[in-house]
C-alpha positions as a printed Julia matrix, in Angstrom:
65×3 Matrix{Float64}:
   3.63   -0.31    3.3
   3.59   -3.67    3.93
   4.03   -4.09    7.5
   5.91   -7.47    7.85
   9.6    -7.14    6.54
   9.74  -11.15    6.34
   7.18  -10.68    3.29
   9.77   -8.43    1.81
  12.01  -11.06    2.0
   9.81  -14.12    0.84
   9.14  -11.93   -2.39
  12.49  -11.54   -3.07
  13.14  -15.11   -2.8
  10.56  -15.99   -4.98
  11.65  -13.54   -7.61
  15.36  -14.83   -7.13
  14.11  -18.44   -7.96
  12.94  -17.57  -11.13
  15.37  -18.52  -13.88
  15.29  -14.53  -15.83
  18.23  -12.29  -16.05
  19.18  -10.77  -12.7
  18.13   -7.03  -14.47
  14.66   -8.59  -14.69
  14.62   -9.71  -11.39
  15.53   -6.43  -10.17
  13.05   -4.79  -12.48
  10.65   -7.45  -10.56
  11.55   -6.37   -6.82
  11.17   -2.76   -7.92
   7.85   -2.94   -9.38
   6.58   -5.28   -6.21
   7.98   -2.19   -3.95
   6.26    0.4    -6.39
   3.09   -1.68   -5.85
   3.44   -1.83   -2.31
   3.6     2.22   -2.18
   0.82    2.66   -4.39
  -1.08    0.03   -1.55
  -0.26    2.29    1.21
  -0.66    5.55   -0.7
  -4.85    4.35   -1.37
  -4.74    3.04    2.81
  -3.97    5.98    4.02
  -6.18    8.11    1.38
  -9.19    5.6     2.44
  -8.39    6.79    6.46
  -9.04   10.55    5.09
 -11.67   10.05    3.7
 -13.64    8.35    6.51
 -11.59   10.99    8.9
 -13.23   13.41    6.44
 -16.54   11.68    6.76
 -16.64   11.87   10.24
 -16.26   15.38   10.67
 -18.85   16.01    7.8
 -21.32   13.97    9.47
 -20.71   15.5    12.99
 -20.88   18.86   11.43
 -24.3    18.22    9.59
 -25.37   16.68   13.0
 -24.98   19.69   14.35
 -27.16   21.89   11.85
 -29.89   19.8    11.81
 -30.33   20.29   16.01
């Protein structure tokens, strides 16, 4: 997720400046916060993957000695 809270709150003060209805602007903050999970749901699938791609390497290291 994103790590700074202060960006949460420039976001939302962006999305409050804009002249929509205030169910559109909370439509708005939810899909920033969906996007934000969907961020840190592909970071931390990237970190397995190398994790995994570690061990696979250290484990074919070790066949070919």
């Amino acid at each position: 997720m994103i790590k700074n809270a202060n960006s949460y709150s420039s976001m939302d003060q962006r999305i409050e400046s804009i002249q929509v209805s205030k169910s559109d602007r909370q439509i708005a903050k939810e899909h920033m916060r969906d996007a934000d999970s969907v961020a840190d749901l592909v970071c931390r699938a990237a970190e397995s993957l190398r994790s995994v791609g570690q061990l696979l390497n250290g484990i074919f290291a070790n066949r070919v000695r």
